[in-house]
C-alpha positions as CSV (number, residue, x, y, z in Angstrom):
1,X,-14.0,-79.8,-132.8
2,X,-13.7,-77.1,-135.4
3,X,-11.1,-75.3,-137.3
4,X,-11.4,-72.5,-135.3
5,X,-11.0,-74.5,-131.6
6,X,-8.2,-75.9,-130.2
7,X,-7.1,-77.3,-126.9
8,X,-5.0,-76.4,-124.7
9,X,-3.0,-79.9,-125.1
10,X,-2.8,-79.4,-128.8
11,X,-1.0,-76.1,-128.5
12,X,1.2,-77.4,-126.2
13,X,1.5,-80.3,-128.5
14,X,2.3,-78.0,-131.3
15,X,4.8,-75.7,-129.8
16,X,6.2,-78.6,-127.5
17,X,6.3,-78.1,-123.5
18,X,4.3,-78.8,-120.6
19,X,1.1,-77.4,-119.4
20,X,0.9,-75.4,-116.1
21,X,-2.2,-74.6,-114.4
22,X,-4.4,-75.4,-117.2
23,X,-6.2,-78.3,-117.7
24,X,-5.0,-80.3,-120.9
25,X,-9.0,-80.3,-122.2
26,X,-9.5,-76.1,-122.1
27,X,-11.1,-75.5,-125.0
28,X,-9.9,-72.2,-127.3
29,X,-11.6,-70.3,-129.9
30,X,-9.9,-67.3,-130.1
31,X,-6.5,-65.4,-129.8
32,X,-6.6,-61.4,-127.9
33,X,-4.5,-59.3,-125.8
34,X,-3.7,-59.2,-122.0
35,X,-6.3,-57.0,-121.3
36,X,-9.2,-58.0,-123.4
37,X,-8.6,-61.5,-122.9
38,X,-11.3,-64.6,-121.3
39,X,-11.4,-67.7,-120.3
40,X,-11.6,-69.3,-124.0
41,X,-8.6,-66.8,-125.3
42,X,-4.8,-67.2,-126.2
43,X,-2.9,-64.9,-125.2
44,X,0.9,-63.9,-125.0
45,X,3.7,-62.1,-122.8
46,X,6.7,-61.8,-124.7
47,X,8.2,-58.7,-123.0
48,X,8.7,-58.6,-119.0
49,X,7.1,-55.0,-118.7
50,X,3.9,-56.2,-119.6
51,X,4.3,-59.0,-116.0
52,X,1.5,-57.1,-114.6
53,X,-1.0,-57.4,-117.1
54,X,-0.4,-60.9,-117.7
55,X,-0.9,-61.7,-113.8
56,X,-4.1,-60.0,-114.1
57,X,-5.4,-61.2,-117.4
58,X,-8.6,-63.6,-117.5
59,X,-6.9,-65.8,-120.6
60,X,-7.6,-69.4,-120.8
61,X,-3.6,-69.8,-122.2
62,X,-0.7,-67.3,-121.7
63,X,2.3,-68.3,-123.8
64,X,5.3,-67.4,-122.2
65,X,9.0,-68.2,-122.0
66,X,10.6,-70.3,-119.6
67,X,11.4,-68.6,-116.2
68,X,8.5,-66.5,-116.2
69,X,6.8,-66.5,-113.2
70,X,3.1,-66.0,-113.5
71,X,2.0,-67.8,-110.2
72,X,-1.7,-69.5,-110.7
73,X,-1.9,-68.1,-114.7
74,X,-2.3,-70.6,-116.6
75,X,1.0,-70.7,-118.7
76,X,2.5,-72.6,-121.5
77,X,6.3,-72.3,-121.9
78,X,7.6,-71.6,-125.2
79,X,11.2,-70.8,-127.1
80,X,9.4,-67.6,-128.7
81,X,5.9,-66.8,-127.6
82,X,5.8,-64.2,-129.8
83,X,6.1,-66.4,-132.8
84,X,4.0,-68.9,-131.2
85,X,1.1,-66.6,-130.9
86,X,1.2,-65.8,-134.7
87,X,0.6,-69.5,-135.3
88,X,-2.4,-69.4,-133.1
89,X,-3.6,-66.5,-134.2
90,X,-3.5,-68.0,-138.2
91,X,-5.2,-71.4,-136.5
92,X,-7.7,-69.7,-135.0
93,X,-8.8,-66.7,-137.1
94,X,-8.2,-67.9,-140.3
95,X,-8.4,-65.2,-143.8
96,X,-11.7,-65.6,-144.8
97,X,-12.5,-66.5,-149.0
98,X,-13.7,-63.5,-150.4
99,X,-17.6,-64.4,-151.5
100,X,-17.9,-62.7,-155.6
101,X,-20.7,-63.0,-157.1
102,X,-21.3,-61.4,-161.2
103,X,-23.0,-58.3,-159.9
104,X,-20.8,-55.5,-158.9
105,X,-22.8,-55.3,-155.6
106,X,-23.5,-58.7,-154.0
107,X,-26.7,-60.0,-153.1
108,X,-26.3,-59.8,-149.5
109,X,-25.1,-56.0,-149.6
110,X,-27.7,-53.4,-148.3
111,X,-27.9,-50.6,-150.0
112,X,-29.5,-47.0,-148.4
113,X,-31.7,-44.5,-150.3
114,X,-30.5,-42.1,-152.7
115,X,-27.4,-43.6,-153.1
116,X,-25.4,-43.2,-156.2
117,X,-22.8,-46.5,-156.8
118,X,-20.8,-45.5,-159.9
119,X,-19.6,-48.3,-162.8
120,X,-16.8,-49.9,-161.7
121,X,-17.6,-49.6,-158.1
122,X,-18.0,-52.8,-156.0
123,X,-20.1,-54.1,-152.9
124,X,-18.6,-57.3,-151.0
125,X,-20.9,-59.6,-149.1
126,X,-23.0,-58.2,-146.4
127,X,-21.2,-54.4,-146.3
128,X,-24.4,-52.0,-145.2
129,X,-24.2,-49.0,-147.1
130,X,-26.3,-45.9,-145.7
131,X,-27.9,-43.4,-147.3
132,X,-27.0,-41.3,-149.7
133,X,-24.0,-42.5,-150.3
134,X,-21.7,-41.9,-153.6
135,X,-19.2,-44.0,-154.6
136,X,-16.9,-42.8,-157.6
137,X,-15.7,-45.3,-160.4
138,X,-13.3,-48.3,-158.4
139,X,-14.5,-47.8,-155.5
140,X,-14.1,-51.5,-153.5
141,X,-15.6,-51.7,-150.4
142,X,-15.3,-55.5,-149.1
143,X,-17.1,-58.1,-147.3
144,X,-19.1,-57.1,-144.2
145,X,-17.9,-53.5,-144.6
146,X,-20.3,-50.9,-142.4
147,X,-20.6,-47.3,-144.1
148,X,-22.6,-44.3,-142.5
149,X,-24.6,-41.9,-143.9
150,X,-23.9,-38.9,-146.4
151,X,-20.3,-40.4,-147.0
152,X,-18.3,-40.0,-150.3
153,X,-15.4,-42.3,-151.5
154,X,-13.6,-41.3,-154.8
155,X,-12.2,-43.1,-157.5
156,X,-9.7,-46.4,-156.3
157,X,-10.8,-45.5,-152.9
158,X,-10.4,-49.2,-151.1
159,X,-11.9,-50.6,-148.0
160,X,-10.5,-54.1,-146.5
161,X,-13.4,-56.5,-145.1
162,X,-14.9,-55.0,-141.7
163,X,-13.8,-51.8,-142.1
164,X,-16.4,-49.4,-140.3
165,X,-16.8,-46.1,-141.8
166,X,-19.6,-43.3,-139.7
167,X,-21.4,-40.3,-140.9
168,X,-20.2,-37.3,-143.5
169,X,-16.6,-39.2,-144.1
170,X,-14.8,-38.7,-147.3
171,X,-12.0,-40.9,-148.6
172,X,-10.1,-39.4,-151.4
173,X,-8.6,-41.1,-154.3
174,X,-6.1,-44.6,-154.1
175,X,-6.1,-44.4,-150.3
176,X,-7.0,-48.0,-148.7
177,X,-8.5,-48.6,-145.4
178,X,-8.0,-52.3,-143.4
179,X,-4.7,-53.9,-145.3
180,X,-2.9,-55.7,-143.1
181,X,-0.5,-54.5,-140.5
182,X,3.1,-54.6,-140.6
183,X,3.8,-57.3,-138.4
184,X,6.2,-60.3,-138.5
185,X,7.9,-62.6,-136.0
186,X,11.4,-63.6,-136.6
187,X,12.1,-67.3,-136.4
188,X,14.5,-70.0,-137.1
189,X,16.3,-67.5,-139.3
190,X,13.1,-65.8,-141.5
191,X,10.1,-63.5,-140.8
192,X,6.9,-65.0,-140.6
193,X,3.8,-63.2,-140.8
194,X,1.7,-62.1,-137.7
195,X,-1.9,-62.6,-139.1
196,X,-4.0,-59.5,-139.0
197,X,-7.2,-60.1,-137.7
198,X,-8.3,-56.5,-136.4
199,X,-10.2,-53.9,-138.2
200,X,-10.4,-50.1,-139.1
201,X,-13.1,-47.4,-137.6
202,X,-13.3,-44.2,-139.1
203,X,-15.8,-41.9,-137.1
204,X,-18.2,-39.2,-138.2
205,X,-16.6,-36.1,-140.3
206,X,-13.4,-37.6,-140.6
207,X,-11.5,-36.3,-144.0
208,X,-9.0,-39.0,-145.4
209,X,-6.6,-37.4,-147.9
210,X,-5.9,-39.3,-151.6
211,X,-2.9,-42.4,-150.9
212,X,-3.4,-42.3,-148.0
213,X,-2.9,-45.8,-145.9
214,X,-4.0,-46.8,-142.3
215,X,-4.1,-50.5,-141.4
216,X,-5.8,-52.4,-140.0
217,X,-5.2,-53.8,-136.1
218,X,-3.1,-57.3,-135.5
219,X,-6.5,-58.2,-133.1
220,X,-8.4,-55.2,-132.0
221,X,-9.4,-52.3,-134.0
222,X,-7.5,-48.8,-135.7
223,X,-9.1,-46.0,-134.8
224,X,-9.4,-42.4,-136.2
225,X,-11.7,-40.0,-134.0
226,X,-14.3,-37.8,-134.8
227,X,-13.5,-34.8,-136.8
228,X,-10.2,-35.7,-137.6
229,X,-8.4,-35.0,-141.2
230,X,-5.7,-36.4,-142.3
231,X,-3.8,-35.3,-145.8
232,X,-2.5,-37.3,-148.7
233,X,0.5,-39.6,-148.6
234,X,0.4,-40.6,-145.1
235,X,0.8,-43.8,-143.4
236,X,-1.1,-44.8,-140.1
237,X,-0.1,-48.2,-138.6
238,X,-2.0,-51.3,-136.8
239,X,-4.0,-50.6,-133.4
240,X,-3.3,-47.1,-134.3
241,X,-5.6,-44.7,-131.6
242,X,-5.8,-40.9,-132.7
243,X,-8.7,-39.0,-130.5
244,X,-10.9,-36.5,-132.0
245,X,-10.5,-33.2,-134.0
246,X,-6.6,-34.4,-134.7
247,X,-4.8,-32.8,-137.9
248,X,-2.4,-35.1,-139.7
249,X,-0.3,-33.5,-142.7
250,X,0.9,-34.9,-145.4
251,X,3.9,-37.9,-145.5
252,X,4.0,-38.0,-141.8
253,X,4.1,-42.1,-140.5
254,X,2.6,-43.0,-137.2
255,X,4.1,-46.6,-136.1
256,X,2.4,-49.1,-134.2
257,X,-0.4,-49.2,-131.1
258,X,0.6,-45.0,-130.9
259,X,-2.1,-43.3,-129.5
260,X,-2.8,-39.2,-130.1
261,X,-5.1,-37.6,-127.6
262,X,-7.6,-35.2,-128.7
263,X,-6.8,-31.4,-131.4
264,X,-3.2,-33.2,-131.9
265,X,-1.2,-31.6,-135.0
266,X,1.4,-33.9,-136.2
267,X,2.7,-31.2,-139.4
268,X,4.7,-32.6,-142.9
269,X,6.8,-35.7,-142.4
270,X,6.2,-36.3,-138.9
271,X,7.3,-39.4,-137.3
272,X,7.0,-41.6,-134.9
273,X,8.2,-44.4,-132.6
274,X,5.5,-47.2,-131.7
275,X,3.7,-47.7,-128.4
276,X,3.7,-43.8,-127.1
277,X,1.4,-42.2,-126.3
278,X,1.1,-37.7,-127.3
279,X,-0.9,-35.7,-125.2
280,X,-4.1,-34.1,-126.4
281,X,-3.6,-30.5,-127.7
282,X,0.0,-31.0,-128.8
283,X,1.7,-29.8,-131.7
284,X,4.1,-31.7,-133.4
285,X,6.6,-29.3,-136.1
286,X,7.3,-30.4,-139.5
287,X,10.5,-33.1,-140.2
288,X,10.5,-34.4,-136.3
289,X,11.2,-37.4,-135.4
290,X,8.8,-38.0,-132.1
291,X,10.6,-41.1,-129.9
292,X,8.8,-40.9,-126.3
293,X,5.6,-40.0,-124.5
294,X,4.7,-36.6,-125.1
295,X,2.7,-34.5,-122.2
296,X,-0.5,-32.8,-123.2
297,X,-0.2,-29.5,-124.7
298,X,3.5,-29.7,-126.0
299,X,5.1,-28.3,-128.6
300,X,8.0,-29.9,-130.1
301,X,10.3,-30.0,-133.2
302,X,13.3,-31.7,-134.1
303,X,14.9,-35.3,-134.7
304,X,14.9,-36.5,-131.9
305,X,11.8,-34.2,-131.0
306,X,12.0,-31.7,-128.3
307,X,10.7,-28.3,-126.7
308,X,10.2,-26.2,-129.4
309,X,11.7,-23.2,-128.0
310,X,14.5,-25.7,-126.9
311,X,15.1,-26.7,-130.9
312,X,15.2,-23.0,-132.3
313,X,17.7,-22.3,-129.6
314,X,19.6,-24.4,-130.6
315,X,19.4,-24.3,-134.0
316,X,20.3,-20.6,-133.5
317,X,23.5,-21.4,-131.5
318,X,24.5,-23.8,-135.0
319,X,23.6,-21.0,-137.3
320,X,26.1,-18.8,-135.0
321,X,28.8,-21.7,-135.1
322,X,30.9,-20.6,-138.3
323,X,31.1,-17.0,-137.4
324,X,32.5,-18.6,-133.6
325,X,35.0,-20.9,-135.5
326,X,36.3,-17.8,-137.9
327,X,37.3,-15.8,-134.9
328,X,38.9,-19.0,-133.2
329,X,41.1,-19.8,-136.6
330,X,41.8,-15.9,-136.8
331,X,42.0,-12.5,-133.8
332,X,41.2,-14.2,-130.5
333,X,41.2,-11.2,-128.5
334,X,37.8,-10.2,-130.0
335,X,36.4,-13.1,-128.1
C-alpha cells in the first residue's frame, strides 16, 4: 500500500476505537468534507449542526465522537475528531518537496508567447504560464501554478503551488497567494497544525492590491470572483468564497469558509466572523465588525454591525448624551 492509502483498521488503529459499519479492509486515499466526500474519503463531524450532512455524506470513514448517532454511516469513534482528522489529512496529503532546478524557470514550466519574465523572477515545476504575461523582478510563482492570459504580477508578488490565476489579473507588490490557512486543533494541551491541502483561484479581471494575503483552503479551494478588486493590506482566509464584481478596501479581514455574494463592498477595516454568509449587493461601512448572516442588499455599519440607518441613530442619540446629562446635573424643569 502506499503512503498516501490507508485502511480503515489502521486509522482506527491509530486513533484507538472500534469500527462501525465499515469493513476493517476499506481502503483510503484521501481526506474531504461532508459534502464532497466518496467512498475512498475521510471525513469528519465534530460539531452536531453539521448531523445532517454527515447522515447524508458518501464517505468511506466519518470520525466522530462517541454518542453520535449516525445510523448505517460508517463511523469511527474518536476523543477529538477534529484533531484526528488533521492527522489524516498530513497521512494522506502529504507537503510535497519543492522540485529546483539552476534555471530560474524549470524545465517542465510552459511558458506562452510574448511573455516578458524579469531577472529575479521564478517558474516552479509544471506552472503554465499564458501569453503575454509579465512578471516583475521576485516574482515566485510555484510548482504546478496555472496563470491566464495578459496577467501582470509585480515585484515580490508570490504564488504558493496550485494556485490558479485567469485572464487580465494583476497582483501588486509583496502580496502572496496559497500560504497556508490558519488552522490548528488543540490537543493534549498544544495546537497542532491542520495541514492545508486546498488551493487559491483568482478569476478573470481580478485586481489584488500590494500586501495583500488570501490563503489557501484547509481541502477545497479560495475563491475570488470575476471582476473583483481588492486593496492593499488585506487578509482573506481559507475556503474563503467572494462572488463576482466584489470591492474589498484596504485592512479589512475576512475569517474562515465566509462567503460574499455578488457587487459586495466590505469598506476600510471591515471584519468578519467565520462561516457567514453576506448577501449579494450589500454594503458593509468602514470600522464594522460583521458577526452574522447578512441578507442581500443590506447596508450596515458598526461593531457589532447593524442597519445603517439604525447605527447613525444611534450614534446621534450618544452625540446628544452630554448635553442630556448637563441638564440632569443642573435646571430640571427645562426637561
Amino acid at each position: 500500500m502506499s503512503e498516501m492509502e490507508v485502511t480503515a483498521q489502521e486509522i482506527a488503529e491509530l486513533f484507538g476505537g472500534a469500527l462501525k459499519n465499515c469493513p476493517q479492509d476499506r481502503v483510503l486515499t484521501e481526506v474531504l468534507p461532508l459534502d464532497t466526500a466518496r467512498a475512498s474519503s475521510v471525513s469528519f463531524l465534530s460539531n452536531a449542526k453539521y448531523t445532517a450532512k454527515a447522515l447524508e455524506s458518501a464517505a468511506g470513514l466519518i470520525l466522530t465522537a462517541g454518542g453520535t448517532d449516525l445510523r448505517a454511516r460508517p463511523v469511527l469513534e474518536v476523543k477529538d475528531p477534529y484533531w484526528a482528522f488533521a492527522q489524516c489529512t498530513a497521512r494522506l496529503h502529504p507537503e510535497p518537496e519543492p522540485e529546483f532546478s539552476f534555471a530560474a524557470i524549470h524545465y517542465t514550466a510552459k511558458i506562452g508567447v510574448d511573455c516578458h519574465i524579469s531577472p529575479g523572477a521564478t517558474v516552479g515545476a509544471r506552472a503554465i504560464i499564458g501569453d503575454r504575461v509579465v512578471l516583475h523582478p521576485g516574482v515566485h510563482i510555484a510548482d504546478d501554478c496555472v496563470i491566464g492570459d495578459d496577467c501582470e504580477f509585480f515585484p515580490g508578488a508570490v504564488l504558493y503551488r496550485r494556485t490558479r490565476v485567469g485572464n487580465r489579473v494583476r497582483i501588486h507588490a509583496n502580496s502572496v497567494l496559497g500560504a497556508d490557512g490558519y488552522g490548528y486543533a488543540f490537543h493534549d494541551g498544544r495546537h497542532d497544525k491542520v495541514p492545508q491541502v486546498g488551493w487559491v483561484e483568482v478569476c478573470d479581471d481580478v485586481e489584488i492590491g500590494a500586501c495583500t494575503t488570501i490563503d489557501r483552503g484547509a481541502l477545497g479551494p479560495t475563491r475570488i470572483g470575476t471582476g473583483t478588486k481588492i486593496d492593499n493590506l488585506c487578509q482573506i482566509a481559507h475556503n474563503v468564497q467572494i462572488g463576482s464584481h466584489c470591492l474589498i478596501v484596504s485592512q479589512t479581514g475576512i475569517s474562515g469558509s465566509t462567503t460574499l455574494g455578488d457587487y459586495v463592498t466590505l469598506a476600510g477595516k471591515v471584519g468578519t466572523a467565520g462561516h457567514i454568509h453576506i448577501g449579494a449587493r450589500s454594503i458593509i461601512s468602514g470600522n464594522s465588525m460583521v458577526a452574522k448572516d447578512v441578507p442581500e442588499g443590506s447596508h450596515l455599519s458598526g461593531y457589532l454591525a447593524r442597519p445603517h440607518r439604525e447605527w447613525m441613530e444611534s450614534q446621534a442619540a450618544l452625540n446628544r448624551l452630554p448635553k442630556i446629562l448637563k441638564k440632569l446635573k443642573g435646571d430640571k424643569t427645562d426637561l
